[in-house]
C-alpha positions in Angstrom: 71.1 55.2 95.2 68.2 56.4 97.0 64.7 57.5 97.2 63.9 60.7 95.2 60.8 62.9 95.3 60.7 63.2 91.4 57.9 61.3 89.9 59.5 58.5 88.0 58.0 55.5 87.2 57.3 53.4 90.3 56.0 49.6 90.9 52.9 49.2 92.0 50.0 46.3 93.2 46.9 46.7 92.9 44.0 45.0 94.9 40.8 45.6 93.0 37.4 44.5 92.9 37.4 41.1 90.8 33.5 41.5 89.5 34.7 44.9 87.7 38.2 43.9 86.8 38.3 44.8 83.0 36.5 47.4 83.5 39.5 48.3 86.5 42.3 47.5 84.4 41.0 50.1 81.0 40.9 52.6 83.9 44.3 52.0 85.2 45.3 52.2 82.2 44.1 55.5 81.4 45.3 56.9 84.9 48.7 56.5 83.5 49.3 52.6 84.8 51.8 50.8 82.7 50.0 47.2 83.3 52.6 44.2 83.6 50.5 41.6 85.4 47.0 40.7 85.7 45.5 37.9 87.9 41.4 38.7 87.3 40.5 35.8 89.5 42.8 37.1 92.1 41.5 40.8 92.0 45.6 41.9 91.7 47.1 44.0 89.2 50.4 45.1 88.6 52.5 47.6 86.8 54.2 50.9 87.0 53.3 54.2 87.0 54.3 57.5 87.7 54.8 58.5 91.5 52.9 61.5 91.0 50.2 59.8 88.9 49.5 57.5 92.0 46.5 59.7 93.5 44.3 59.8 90.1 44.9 55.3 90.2 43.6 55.9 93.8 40.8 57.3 92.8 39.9 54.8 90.0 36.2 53.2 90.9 36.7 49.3 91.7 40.7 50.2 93.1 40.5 48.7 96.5 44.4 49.6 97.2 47.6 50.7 95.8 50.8 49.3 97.3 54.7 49.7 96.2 56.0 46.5 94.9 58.0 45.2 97.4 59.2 41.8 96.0 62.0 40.2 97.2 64.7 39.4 94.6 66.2 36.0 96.2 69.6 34.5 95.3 69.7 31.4 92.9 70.0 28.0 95.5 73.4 27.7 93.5 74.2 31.1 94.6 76.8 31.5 96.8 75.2 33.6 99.2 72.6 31.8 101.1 
């Protein structure tokens, strides 16, 4: 499968500024952000969103960043792929 330039829903973390975070977060929201995590004293957000909707969370005041969600999916310790 790979990479497509349709605008699908994409994971995203957000790096925002904590002193305005629920402020941030009703924002996001209405930028088209599907929230799925929040860590307020962090300043981190997470969720998905469409790839094309990405600019207008850009430009939400008190969004510091936007990244892809690259997490790393890691094999069980009983796996048997180490």
């Amino acid at each position: 499968m790979s990479e497509s330039s349709s605008s699908g829903p994409v994971g995203v973390i957000l790096a925002v500024d904590p002193d305005r975070f629920v402020e941030v977060v009703e924002a996001a929201r209405g930028a088209g952000l599907t929230v799925t995590g929040e860590q307020a004293i962090l300043g981190t957000l997470s969720g998905t969103i469409a790839e094309d909707r990405i600019p207008a969370l850009e430009a939400v005041a008190g969004v510091e960043s936007v990244d892809r969600d690259r997490a790393v999916r890691l094999p069980p310790p009983d796996s048997p792929i180490q």
